[in-house]
C-alpha angles and dihedrals in degrees: 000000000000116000091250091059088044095051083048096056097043082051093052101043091245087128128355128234095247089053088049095046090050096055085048099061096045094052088051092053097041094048111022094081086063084059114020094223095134126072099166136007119210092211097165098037088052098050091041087054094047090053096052087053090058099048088042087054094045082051087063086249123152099230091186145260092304096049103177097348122159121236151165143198137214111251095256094076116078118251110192112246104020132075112268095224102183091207083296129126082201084064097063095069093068129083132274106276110262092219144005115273102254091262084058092053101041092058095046080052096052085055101266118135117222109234098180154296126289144227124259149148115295108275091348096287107137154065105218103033101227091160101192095203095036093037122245108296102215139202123279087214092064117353086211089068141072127259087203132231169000086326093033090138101057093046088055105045088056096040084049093053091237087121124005086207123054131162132214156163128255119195101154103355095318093144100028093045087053087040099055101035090050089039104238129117120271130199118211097174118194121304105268092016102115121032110254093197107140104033134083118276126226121160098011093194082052125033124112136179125211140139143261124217142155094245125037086230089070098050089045094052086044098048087045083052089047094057130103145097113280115185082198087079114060092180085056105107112225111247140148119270101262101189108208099181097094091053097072092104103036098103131213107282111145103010122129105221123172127166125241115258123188114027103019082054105078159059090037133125132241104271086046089060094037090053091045097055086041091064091040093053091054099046091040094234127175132234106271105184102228111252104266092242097062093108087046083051095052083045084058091048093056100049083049098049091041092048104045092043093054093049096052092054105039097120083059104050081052106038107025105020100134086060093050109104108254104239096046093046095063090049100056088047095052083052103043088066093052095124115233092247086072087047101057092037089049090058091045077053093046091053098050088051095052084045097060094037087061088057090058092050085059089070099028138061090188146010135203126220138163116267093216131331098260136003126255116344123205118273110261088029109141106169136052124217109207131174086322092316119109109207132187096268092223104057094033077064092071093029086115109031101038090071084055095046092048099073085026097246110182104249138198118199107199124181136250110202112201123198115305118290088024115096137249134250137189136224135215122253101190128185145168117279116286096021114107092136089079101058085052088068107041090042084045087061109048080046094056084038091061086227081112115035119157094204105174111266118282091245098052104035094104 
């Protein structure tokens, strides 16, 4: 069921929280081990919580949009009570966290109940999650896969049916990557937009929250949920609560939607192109040649990344190298040398590109990318093989969603289901900053459309 549905029926009385969270938790243990999304399950949190639901709604008491509804974080966002790992073995040497990151804590006050953490890459740096300490979490479409990265936990556990709500953290495609590869809908809102208090940093200029589902009403109801000023944050911009969950019907009419040429053309494979023209048949979009500067955009996007993360975990490359995750490791030393001339020069780069993407939006409501080049590659892959050029796996995975990040667009990744036993892949919904309302309502049509469906993978619908 979505989380919607779910929230209905715990509303209603057709089945209570505690029943739902129940079911939850033996369909986690029964089928996590298949995936590996999973690194901890709060069992008892997540009972206690149910039951509380239930006595809030027998008061007469409104518990919220998500009444009873199951979800679960990447282990970067703290969960009181347990260790916020962050995909790190160094992590586990600190203490429970005291309380939820405030993402955590919007979403239990909307009515959710917290199930666990998940599995990712180390410190978020990644695009496949192999975690080397935690295992490799796969994909429920095919185990032998990846469910991609760094919020690989929290694309599989939806497209495996174990939540119907996760959240995440997108630094250069890290919830649309997961969401295209598992086939589910992800939500990367603008940059500033929700409050990340309570979760590990990264890349500070660059990370995002947001949630996956397997309706864009749920990550709609879950992003409305996830909204609200937090003096915690101060890289949160203050802005009003605009709630989007009411626009999924709303339909198209009106909107000016073009799909991106040049760049966001190529390398992809043949299911990336299929799946694009797909999306721009059904919305009826027109042809927007891609600013000349996006791969100049994505440049800038690497010496930042590189840059911040290393920064942030500088104590670590000095003191506690050899339990750093290798590949991890060689990326934040290399970062860690970038000279502060490319740094600067990277963010003048950055500027210009958001410059020249905010002159399309004067002409667009809404653009269309590809999610990734392929879909879901094999575990232990480590090269791409793309219209005769062969291309490093783990970049190629953000070819088409660093460029985005980078100037903080609001996206939404929808999915393009193929014919059974061939994978899914995901498209990019792109608007203007602050509009996330507009991609509700595009996503809300192909959905209604049945072009972009999240159905629970073959293997674990039972």
């Amino acid at each position: 069921m979505t989380a919607v549905a779910i929230a209905g029926d715990v509303r209603s009385g057709a089945r209570s929280a505690l029943e739902v969270a129940q079911d939850t938790l033996e369909r986690v243990h029964r089928l996590n081990p298949e995936v590996n999304a999973f690194t901890e399950v709060t069992e008892q949190r997540a009972l206690a919580d149910a039951a509380a639901v239930d006595a809030a709604l027998a008061r007469g008491e409104d518990v919220g949009p998500l009444a009873g509804v199951p979800f679960a974080v990447k282990n970067l966002f703290d969960i009181a009570g347990i260790t916020t790992l962050a995909g790190s073995v160094i992590e586990r040497d600190k203490p429970p966290a005291a309380v939820d990151g405030w993402a955590v804590k919007q979403l239990r006050e909307a009515g959710g109940v917290c199930i666990g953490a998940l599995n990712m890459d180390e410190y978020a740096y990644g695009f496949t999650t192999e975690n080397s300490h935690y295992g490799p979490c796969r994909n429920p479409h095919d185990t032998s896969r990846t469910a991609g990265g760094s919020s690989g936990g929290s694309g599989a556990a939806v497209a495996a049916g174990l939540v119907p709500l996760t959240l995440g953290t997108d630094t250069n495609g890290s919830i649309r990557v997961p969401a295209s590869l598992n086939g589910i809908f992800g939500f990367k809102p603008t940059y500033g937009r929700l409050s990340r208090a309570g979760s590990v940093a990264f890349v500070p200029s660059l990370d995002h929250i947001g949630p996956f589902g397997r309706s864009v009403g749920d990550v709609a109801a879950a992003y409305d949920a996830l909204q609200g000023r937090d003096p915690a944050d101060a890289g949160q911009t203050p802005r009003a609560v605009e709630p989007v969950a009411g626009l999924v019907g709303e339909g198209i009419a009106g909107l000016r939607i073009g799909r991106l040429t040049g760049y966001f053309d190529a390398p992809m494979g043949e299911a990336a192109c299929t799946a694009v023209h797909r999306i721009a048949e059904a919305l009826k979009a027109g042809a927007v040649a891609a600013p000349e500067m996006t791969a100049a955009g994505r440049s800038a996007a690497f010496i930042i990344t590189a840059s911040e993360g290393a920064k942030q975990h500088l104590e670590h490359l000095r003191h506690r190298r050899p339990d750093l995750e290798p590949l991890s490791r060689d990326r934040l030393l290399a970062g860690s040398l970038v000279p502060a001339q490319w740094y600067l020069h990277a963010q003048q780069v950055r500027a210009l590109w958001r410059d020249a993407m905010a002159a399309l939006f004067r002409d667009w409501d809404v653009l269309i990318a590809p999610a990734t080049p392929v879909p879901a590659t094999t575990l232990g892959q480590d090269f791409l093989e793309i219209e005769g050029q062969t291309l490093p796996l783990r970049p190629a995975f953000g070819l088409f969603t660093q460029p985005i990040t980078c100037i903080g667009l609001p996206v939404l990744a929808v999915p393009v289901q193929k014919a059974e036993g061939v994978l899914p892949i995901g498209v990019q919904l792109i608007a203007a900053p602050w509009r996330e309302d507009l991609l509700v309502r595009a996503g809300g049509f192909l959905e209604a459309s049945g072009i972009c469906t999240a159905p629970v993978a073959p293997d674990f619908a039972a």
